[in-house]
DRENDO-1510 file (C-alpha; in Angstrom, 1 decimal, always signed):
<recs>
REC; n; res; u; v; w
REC; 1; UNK; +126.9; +38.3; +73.2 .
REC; 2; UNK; +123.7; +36.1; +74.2 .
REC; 3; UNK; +121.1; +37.8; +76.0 .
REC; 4; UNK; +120.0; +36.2; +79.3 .
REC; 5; UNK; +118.6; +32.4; +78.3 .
REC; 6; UNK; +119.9; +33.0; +74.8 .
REC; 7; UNK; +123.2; +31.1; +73.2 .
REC; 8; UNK; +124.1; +29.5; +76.1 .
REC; 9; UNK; +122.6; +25.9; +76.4 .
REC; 10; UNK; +122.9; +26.0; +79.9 .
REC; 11; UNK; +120.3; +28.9; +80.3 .
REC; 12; UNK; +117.9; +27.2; +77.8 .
REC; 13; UNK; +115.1; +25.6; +79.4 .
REC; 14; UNK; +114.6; +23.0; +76.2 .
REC; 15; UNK; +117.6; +21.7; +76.9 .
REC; 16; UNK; +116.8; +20.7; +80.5 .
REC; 17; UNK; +114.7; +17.8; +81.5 .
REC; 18; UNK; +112.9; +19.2; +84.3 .
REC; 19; UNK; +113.2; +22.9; +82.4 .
REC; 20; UNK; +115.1; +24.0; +85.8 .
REC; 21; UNK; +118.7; +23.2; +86.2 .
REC; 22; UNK; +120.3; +21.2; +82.5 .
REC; 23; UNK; +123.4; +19.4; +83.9 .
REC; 24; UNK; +123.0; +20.0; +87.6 .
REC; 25; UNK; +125.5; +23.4; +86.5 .
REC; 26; UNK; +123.5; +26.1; +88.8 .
REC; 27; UNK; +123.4; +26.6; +92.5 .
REC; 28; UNK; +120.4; +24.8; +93.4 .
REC; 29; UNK; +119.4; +24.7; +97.1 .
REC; 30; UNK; +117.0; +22.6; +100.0 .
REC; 31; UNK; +116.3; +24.0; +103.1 .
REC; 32; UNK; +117.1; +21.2; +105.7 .
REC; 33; UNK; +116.4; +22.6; +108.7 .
REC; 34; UNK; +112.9; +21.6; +109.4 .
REC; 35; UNK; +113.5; +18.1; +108.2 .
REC; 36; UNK; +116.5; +18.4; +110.4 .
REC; 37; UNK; +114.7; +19.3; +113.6 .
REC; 38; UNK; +112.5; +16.3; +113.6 .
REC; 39; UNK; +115.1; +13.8; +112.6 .
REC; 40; UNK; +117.5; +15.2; +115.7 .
REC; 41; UNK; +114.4; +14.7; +117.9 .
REC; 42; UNK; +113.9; +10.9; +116.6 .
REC; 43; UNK; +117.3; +10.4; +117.2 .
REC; 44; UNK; +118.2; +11.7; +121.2 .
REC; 45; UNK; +114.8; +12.2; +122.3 .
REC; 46; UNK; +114.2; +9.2; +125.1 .
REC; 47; UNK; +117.9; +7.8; +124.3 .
REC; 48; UNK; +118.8; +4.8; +126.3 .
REC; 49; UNK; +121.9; +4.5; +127.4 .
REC; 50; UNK; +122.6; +1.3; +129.6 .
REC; 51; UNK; +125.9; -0.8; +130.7 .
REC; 52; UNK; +127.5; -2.2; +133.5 .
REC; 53; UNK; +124.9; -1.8; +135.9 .
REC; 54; UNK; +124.0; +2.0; +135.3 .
REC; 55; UNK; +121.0; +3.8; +133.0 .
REC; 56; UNK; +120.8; +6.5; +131.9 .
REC; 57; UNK; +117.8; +8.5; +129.5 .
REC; 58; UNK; +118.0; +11.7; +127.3 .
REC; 59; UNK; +114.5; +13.0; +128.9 .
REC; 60; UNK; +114.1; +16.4; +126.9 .
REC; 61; UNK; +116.1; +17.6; +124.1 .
REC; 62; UNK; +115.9; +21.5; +125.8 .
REC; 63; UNK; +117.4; +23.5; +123.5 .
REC; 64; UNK; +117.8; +23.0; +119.3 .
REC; 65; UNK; +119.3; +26.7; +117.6 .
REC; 66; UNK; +120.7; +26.4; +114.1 .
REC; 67; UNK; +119.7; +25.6; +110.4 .
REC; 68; UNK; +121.0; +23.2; +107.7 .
REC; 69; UNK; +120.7; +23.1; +103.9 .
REC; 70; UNK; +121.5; +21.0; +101.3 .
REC; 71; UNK; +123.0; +22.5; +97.9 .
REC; 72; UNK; +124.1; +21.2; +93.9 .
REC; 73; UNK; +126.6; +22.6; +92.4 .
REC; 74; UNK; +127.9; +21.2; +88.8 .
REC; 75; UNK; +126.5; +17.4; +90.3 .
REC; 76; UNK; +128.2; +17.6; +93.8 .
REC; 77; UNK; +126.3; +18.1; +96.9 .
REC; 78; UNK; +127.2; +20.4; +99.6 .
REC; 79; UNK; +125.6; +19.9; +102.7 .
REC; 80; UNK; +125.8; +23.0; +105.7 .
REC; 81; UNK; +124.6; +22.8; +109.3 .
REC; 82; UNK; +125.5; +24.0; +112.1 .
REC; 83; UNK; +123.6; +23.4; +115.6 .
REC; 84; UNK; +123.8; +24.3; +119.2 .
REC; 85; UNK; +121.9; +21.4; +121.4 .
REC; 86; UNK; +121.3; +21.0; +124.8 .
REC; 87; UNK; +120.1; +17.8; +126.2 .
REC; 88; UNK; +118.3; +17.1; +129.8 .
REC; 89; UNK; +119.1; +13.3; +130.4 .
REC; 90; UNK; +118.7; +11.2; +133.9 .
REC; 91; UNK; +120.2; +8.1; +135.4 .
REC; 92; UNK; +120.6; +5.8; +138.6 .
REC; 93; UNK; +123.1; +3.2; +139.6 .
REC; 94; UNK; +121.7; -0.4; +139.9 .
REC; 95; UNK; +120.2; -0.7; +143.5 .
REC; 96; UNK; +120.8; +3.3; +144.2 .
REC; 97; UNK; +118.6; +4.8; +146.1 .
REC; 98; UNK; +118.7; +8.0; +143.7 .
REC; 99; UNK; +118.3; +9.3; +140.4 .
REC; 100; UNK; +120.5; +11.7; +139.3 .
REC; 101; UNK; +120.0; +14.5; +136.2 .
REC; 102; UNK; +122.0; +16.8; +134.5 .
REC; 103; UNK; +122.7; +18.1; +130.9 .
REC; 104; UNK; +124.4; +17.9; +128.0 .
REC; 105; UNK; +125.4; +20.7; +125.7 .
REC; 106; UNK; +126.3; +20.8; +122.2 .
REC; 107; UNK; +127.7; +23.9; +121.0 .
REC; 108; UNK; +129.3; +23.0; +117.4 .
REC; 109; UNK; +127.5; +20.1; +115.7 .
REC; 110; UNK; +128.6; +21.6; +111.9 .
REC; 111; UNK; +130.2; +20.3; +108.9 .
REC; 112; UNK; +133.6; +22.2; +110.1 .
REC; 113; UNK; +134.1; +19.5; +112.5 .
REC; 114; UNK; +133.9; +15.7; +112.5 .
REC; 115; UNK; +131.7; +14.1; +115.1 .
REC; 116; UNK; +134.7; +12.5; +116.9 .
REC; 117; UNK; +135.8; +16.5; +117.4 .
REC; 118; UNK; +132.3; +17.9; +118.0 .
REC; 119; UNK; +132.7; +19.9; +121.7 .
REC; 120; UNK; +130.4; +18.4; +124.4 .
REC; 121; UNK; +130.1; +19.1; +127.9 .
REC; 122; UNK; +128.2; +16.8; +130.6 .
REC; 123; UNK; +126.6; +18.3; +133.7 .
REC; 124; UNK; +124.7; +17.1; +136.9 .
REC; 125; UNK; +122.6; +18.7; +139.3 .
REC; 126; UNK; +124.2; +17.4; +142.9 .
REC; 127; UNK; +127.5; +16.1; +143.7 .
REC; 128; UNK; +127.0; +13.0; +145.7 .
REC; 129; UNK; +129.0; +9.9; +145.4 .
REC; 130; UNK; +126.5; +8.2; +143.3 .
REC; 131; UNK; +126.2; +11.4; +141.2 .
REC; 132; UNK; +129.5; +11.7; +140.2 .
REC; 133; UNK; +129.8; +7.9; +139.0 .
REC; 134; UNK; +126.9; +8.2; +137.1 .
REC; 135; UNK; +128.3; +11.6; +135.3 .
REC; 136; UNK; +131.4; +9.7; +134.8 .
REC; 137; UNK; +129.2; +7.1; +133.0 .
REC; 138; UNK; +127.7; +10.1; +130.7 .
REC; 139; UNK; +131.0; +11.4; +130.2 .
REC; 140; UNK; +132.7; +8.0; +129.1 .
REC; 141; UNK; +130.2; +6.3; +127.7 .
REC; 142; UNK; +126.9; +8.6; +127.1 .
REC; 143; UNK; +128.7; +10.6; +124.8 .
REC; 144; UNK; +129.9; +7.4; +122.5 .
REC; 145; UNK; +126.3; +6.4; +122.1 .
REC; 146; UNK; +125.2; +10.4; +121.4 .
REC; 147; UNK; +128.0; +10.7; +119.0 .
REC; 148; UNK; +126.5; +7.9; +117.0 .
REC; 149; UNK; +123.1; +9.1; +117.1 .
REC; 150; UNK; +124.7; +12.4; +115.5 .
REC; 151; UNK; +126.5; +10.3; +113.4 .
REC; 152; UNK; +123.2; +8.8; +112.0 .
REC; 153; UNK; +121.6; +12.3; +111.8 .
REC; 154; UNK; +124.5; +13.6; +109.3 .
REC; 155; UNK; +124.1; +10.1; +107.4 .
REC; 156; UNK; +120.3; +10.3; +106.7 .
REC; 157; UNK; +120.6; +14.1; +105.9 .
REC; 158; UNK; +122.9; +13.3; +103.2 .
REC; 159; UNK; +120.3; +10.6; +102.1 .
REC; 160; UNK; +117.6; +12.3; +102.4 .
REC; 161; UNK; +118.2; +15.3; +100.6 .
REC; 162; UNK; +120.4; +13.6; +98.0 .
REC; 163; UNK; +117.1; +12.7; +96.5 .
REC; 164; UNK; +116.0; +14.6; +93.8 .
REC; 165; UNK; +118.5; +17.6; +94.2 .
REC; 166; UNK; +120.7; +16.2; +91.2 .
REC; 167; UNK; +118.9; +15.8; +87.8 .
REC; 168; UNK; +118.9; +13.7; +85.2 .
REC; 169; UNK; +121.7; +15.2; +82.7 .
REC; 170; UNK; +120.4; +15.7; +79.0 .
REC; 171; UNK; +119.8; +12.1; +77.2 .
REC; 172; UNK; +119.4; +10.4; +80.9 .
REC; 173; UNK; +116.4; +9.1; +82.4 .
REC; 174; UNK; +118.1; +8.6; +85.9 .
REC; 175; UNK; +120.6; +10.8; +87.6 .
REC; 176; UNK; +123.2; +7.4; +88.0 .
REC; 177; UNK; +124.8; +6.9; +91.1 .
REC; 178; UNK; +128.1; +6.9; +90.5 .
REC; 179; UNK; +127.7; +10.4; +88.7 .
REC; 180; UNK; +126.9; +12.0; +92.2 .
REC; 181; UNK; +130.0; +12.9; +94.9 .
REC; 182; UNK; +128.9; +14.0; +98.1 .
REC; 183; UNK; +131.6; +16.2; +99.9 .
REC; 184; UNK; +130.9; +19.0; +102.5 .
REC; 185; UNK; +131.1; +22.5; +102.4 .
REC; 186; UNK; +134.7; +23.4; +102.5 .
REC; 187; UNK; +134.9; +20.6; +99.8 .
REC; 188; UNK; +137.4; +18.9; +101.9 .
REC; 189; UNK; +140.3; +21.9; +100.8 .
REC; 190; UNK; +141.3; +24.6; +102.4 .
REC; 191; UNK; +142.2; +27.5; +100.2 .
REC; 192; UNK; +145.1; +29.4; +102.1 .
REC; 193; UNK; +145.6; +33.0; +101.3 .
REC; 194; UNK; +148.9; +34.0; +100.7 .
REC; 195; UNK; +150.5; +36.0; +103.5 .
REC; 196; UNK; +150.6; +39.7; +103.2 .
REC; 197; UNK; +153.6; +40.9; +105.4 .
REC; 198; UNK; +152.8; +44.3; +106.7 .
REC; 199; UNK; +155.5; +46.8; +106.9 .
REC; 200; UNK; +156.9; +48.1; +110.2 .
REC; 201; UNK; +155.4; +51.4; +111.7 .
REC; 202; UNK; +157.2; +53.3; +113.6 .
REC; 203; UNK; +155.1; +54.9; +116.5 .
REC; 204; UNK; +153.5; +58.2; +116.0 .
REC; 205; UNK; +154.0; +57.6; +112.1 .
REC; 206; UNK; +151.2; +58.1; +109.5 .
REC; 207; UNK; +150.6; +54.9; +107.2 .
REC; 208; UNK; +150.8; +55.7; +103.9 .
REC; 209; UNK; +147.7; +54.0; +102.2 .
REC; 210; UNK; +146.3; +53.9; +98.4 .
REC; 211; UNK; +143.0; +53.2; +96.6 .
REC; 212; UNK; +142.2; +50.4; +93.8 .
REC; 213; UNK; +139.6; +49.8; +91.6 .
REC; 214; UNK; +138.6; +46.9; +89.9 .
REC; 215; UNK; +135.9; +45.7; +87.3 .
REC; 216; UNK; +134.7; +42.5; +86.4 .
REC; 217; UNK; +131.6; +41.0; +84.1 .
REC; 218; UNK; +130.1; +37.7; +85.6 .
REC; 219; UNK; +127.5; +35.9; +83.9 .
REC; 220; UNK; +124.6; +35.9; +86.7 .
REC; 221; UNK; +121.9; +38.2; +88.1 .
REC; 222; UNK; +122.6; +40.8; +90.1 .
REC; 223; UNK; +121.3; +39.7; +93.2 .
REC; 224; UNK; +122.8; +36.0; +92.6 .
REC; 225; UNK; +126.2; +37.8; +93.0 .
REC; 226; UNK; +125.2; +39.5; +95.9 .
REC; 227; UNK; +123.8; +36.1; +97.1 .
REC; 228; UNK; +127.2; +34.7; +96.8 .
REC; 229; UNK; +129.0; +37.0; +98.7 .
REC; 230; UNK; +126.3; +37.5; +101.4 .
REC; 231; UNK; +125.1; +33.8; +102.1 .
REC; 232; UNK; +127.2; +32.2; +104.5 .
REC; 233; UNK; +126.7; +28.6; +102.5 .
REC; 234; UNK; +127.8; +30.3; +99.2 .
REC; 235; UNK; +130.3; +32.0; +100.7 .
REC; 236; UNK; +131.7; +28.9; +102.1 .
REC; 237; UNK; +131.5; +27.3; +98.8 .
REC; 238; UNK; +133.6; +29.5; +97.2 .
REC; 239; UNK; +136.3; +30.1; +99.9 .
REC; 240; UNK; +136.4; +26.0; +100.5 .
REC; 241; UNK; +136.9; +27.2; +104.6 .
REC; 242; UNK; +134.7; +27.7; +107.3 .
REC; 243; UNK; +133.1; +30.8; +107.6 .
REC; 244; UNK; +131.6; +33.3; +110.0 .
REC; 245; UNK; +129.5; +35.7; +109.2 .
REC; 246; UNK; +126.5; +37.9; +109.6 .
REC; 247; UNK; +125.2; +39.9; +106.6 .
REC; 248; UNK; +123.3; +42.8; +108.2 .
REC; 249; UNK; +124.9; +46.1; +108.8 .
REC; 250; UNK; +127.3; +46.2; +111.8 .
REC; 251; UNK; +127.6; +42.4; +110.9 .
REC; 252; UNK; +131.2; +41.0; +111.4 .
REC; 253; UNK; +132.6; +38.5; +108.9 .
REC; 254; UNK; +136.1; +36.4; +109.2 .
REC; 255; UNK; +136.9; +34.2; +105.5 .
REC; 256; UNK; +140.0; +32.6; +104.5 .
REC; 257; UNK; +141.2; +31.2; +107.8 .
REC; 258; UNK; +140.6; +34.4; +109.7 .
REC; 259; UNK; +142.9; +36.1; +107.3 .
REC; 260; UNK; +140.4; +38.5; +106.0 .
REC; 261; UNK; +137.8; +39.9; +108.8 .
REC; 262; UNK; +135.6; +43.1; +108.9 .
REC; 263; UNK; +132.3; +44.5; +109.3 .
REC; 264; UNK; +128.9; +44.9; +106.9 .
REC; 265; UNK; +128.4; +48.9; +107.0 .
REC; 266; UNK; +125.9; +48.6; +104.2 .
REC; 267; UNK; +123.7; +46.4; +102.2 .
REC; 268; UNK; +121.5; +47.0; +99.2 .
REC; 269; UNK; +120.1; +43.4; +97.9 .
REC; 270; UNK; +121.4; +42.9; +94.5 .
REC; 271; UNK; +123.4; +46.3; +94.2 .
REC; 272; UNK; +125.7; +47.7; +96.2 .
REC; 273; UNK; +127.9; +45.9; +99.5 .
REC; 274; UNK; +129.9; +48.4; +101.7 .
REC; 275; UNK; +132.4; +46.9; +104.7 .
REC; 276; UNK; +135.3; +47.8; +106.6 .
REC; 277; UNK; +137.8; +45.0; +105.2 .
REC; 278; UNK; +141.6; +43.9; +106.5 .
REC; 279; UNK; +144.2; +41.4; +106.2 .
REC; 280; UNK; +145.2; +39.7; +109.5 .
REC; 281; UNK; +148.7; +41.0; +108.8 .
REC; 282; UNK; +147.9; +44.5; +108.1 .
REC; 283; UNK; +149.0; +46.9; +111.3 .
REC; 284; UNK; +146.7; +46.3; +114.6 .
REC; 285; UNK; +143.5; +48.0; +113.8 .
REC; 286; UNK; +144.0; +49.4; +110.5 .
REC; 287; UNK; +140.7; +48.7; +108.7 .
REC; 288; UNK; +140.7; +49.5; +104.5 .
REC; 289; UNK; +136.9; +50.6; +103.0 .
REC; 290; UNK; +135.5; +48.2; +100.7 .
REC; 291; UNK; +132.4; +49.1; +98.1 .
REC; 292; UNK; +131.5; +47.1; +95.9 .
REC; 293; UNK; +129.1; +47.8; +93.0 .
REC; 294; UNK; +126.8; +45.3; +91.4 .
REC; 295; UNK; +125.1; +46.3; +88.2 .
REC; 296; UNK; +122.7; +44.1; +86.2 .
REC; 297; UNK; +123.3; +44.8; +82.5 .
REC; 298; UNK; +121.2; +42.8; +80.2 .
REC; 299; UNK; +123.5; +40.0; +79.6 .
REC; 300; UNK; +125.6; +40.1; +82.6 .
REC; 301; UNK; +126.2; +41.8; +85.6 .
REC; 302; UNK; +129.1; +44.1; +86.0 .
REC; 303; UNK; +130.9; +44.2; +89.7 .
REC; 304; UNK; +132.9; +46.7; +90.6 .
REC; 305; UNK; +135.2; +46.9; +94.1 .
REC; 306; UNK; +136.6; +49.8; +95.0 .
REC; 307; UNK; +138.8; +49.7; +98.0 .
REC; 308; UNK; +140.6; +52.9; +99.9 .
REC; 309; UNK; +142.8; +52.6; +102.9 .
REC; 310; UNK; +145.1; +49.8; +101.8 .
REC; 311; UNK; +148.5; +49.9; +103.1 .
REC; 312; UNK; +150.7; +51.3; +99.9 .
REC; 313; UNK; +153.4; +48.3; +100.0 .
REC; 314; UNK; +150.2; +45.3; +100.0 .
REC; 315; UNK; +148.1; +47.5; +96.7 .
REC; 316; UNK; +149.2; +45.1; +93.9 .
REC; 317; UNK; +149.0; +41.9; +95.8 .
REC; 318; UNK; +145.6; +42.9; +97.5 .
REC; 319; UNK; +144.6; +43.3; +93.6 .
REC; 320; UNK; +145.6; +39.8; +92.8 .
REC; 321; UNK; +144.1; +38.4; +95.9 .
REC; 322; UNK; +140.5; +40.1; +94.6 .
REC; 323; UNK; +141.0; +38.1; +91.6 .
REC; 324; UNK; +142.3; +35.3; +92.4 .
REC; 325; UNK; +140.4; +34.5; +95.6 .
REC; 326; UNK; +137.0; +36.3; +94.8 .
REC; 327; UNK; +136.2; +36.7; +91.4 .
REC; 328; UNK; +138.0; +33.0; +89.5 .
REC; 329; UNK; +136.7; +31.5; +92.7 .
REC; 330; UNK; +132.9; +32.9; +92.5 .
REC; 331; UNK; +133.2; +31.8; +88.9 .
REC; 332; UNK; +134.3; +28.4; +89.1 .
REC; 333; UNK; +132.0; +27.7; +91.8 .
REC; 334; UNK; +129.1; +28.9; +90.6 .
REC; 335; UNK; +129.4; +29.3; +87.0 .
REC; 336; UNK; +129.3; +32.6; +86.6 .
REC; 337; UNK; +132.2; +33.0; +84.4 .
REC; 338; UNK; +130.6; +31.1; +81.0 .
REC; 339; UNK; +130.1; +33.6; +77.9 .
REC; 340; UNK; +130.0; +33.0; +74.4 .
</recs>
């Protein structure tokens, strides 16, 4: 077996024209979020929004929490942002004698959702007659013309950072255009884990519970495994749902359509991830205790998951779920499975 860049022609630099990434086949990444930031800005900041006798102005955009990257995998591009806005805005009726302000608040602008579903709420500061027509305006019509601003924000993301992400395959001068799909992060497919159906317990009886462990060589460093289990945009890459998660100890996750949740309990970059782990179906409160093991060799990196606590009638299929929805799914989404 090929050490690491050896026998392989993915892992030789020759073979790559830019000596980086040779067929777009690794997980490359571009941090959107600054980029992001000021484009969001251009876009609501001093907004006009004008009809029927009413106008109305974004005047501040108060509050912008979130991040946004831009990834290739194997020539697609996988874009993943999530932002919380808030938006001060003012308007007056034709002829009225005042202007009214209020907010607007944008909890869930993320590639889970389309902009037609995106959650936003419209406030004011008063409740006069003339108020309330003019929040009606916001709320019928101010939010069309925001949605398209956000609408142009995802657009020029994807055209933005489409550029120079995928690479010229070997023999090309030019990455060509109709070699590159652009899909979001849950690659437009939900995976859905089978069901596990729990067995009934009695009250006041013990569960009976067992241990597995499992072993598995994948052809990446050590701390790009842990990467892909840790990084909520890799994560969501290889669970095609939308995920939740925060990867610091006492961290809870939820993958898979809420059907597996949990807590971080410890992390060691590149080596070693410890969490309390459950299936939805599993009896109210019963947590199992995931470790799993991650040790660089020198041409791959063994992972091992060791997992107590499980509820004896789910052991085999809680195997088969490991290697079905973790390990052939961390492989085929990163590459990680290739040896010669």
């Amino acid at each position: 077996m090929a050490k690491w860049g050896e026998g392989d022609p993915r892992w030789i630099v020759e073979e790559r024209p830019d000596a980086t990434n040779v067929n777009n086949w690794h997980w490359t990444e571009k941090n959107a979020g600054p980029w992001s930031k000021e484009r969001l800005k251009e876009l609501l900041n001093n907004l006009k929004i004008a009809q029927n006798g009413i106008d109305c102005k974004i005047t501040e955009l108060e509050k912008l929490d979130g991040e946004a990257s831009a990834n290739n995998r194997k020539g697609k591009l996988i874009f993943f942002y999530e932002w919380d806005i808030k938006l001060k805005w003012e308007g007056r009726l034709s002829g009225g004698s005042e202007v009214t302000k209020g907010e607007v608040h944008i909890p869930n602008l993320s590639e889970e959702n389309d902009v037609s579903e995106v959650d936003m709420t419209v406030t004011i500061k008063g409740s006069g007659e003339e108020a309330q027509r003019v929040k009606a305006f916001m709320h019928n019509i101010g939010k069309k013309q925001i949605r398209v601003q956000l609408e142009e924000y995802i657009r020029s993301l994807k055209e933005e950072f489409s550029k120079g992400l995928i690479l010229p395959k070997k023999g090309e001068s030019s990455v060509k255009p109709d070699n590159v799909s652009t899909i979001t992060s849950g690659f437009n497919k939900k995976i859905v884990m089978d069901p596990v159906i729990a067995p009934k317990k009695e009250v006041g009886c013990k569960l009976d519970t067992k241990s597995i462990e499992i072993s598995e060589k994948f052809q990446c460093r050590g701390k790009e495994f842990y990467d892909a289990l840790t990084r909520i945009e890799m994560v969501t890459a290889f669970t095609q749902g939308h995920v939740k998660m925060e990867a610091e100890k006492g961290g809870k996750f939820a993958l898979f359509g809420g059907n597996i949740t949990g807590e971080f309990r410890e992390l060691v970059p590149g080596k070693k991830i410890s969490q309390y782990w459950r299936y939805k179906q599993w009896p109210d409160q019963h947590f199992s205790e995931v470790t799993i093991s991650i040790d660089e060799k020198d041409d791959h990196t063994l992972v091992t998951v060791k997992q107590d606590l499980i509820p004896s009638a789910e052991v085999e299929q809680t195997r088969e779920n490991w290697k079905r929805y973790y390990f052939e799914s961390i492989k085929r989404a990163f590459g990680f499975g290739a040896f010669l």
